[in-house]
C-alpha positions, 0 to 999 in steps of 0.5 A: 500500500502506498503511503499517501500525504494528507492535508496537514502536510504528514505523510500517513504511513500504513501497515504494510506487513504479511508476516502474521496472519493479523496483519493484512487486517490491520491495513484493512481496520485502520483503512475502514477506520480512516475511511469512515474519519474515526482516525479522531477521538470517537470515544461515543462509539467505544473506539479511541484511536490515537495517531503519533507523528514522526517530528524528528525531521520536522524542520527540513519539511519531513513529517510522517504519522501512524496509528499508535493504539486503537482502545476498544469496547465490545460486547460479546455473548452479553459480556463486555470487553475492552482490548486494544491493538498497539501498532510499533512493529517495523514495516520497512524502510521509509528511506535511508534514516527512518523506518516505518513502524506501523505493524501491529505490535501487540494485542491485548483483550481480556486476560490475553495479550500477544506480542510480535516482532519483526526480528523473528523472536516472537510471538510472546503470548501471555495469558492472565492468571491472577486473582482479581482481574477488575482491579488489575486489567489495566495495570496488567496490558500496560506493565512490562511483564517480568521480575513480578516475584523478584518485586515481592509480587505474586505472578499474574500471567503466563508466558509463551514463546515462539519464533517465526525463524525459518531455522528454529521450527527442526529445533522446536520439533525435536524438543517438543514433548510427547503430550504437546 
């Protein structure tokens, strides 16, 4: 996908990866998004999408934006959720000086969160198993998820880890347990 200048003299970049199965969808949410001028603060519908703007080089005339996060509320079998796609992830070389990091990074909805990367080191996959999930689910999306113990913390997820490494899969597979 092209990147196109808008009128505030920004040049939108898009998600422009195919590694992960979610990510010609995210070229496709921010497009509807964009399509349907929702790239603003539309919290009354339960969507807040927040753009950041590359101003590095702004004074030599060179400006880029990207959704950053899109937060979102949904209902589902008469529960109701929040979750949010989080966009860092390189998407290739703007030119010679900047990247474009409009790829989904991470993923989280309720008690689950992935996490990818674009130097094959993930996915990362954790999953909630606290206590009280009311009172610790936006801490929980929002911290760095590590040294829980070691801060005198009970643990509140589980981790899982894989890589998209073409080299790692035999590794993996000769590792693997019987009962997986």
């Amino acid at each position: 996908m092209e990147n196109i200048d808008t009128k505030d003299e920004c040049t939108f970049l898009y998600p422009s990866g195919n590694k992960f199965p979610f990510d010609e969808v995210a070229l496709e949410i921010v497009k509807n998004l964009e399509a349907r001028n929702w790239l603003k603060d539309t919290k009354d519908i339960g969507i807040v999408v927040e753009i950041k703007e590359y101003d590095i080089y702004a004074s030599a005339g060179i400006k880029y934006k990207y959704v950053r996060r899109i937060e979102f509320d949904f209902t589902f079998n008469k529960q109701k959720y929040q979750g949010f796609i989080y966009f860092c992830r390189d998407a290739g070389s703007i030119n010679w000086y900047l990247n474009n990091i409009s790829n989904i990074h991470t993923i989280g909805i309720p008690k689950k969160e992935i996490n990818v990367y674009d130097d094959e080191s993930g996915p990362t996959f954790f999953t909630y198993v606290g206590t009280n999930w009311e009172k610790d689910k936006i801490s929980w999306h929002d911290a760095f998820k590590s040294c829980e113990k070691k801060d005198g913390k009970q643990k509140s997820y589980l981790k899982y880890e894989g890589s998209t490494a073409k080299d790692k899969l035999e590794m993996y597979r000769r590792t693997r347990m019987e009962f997986l």
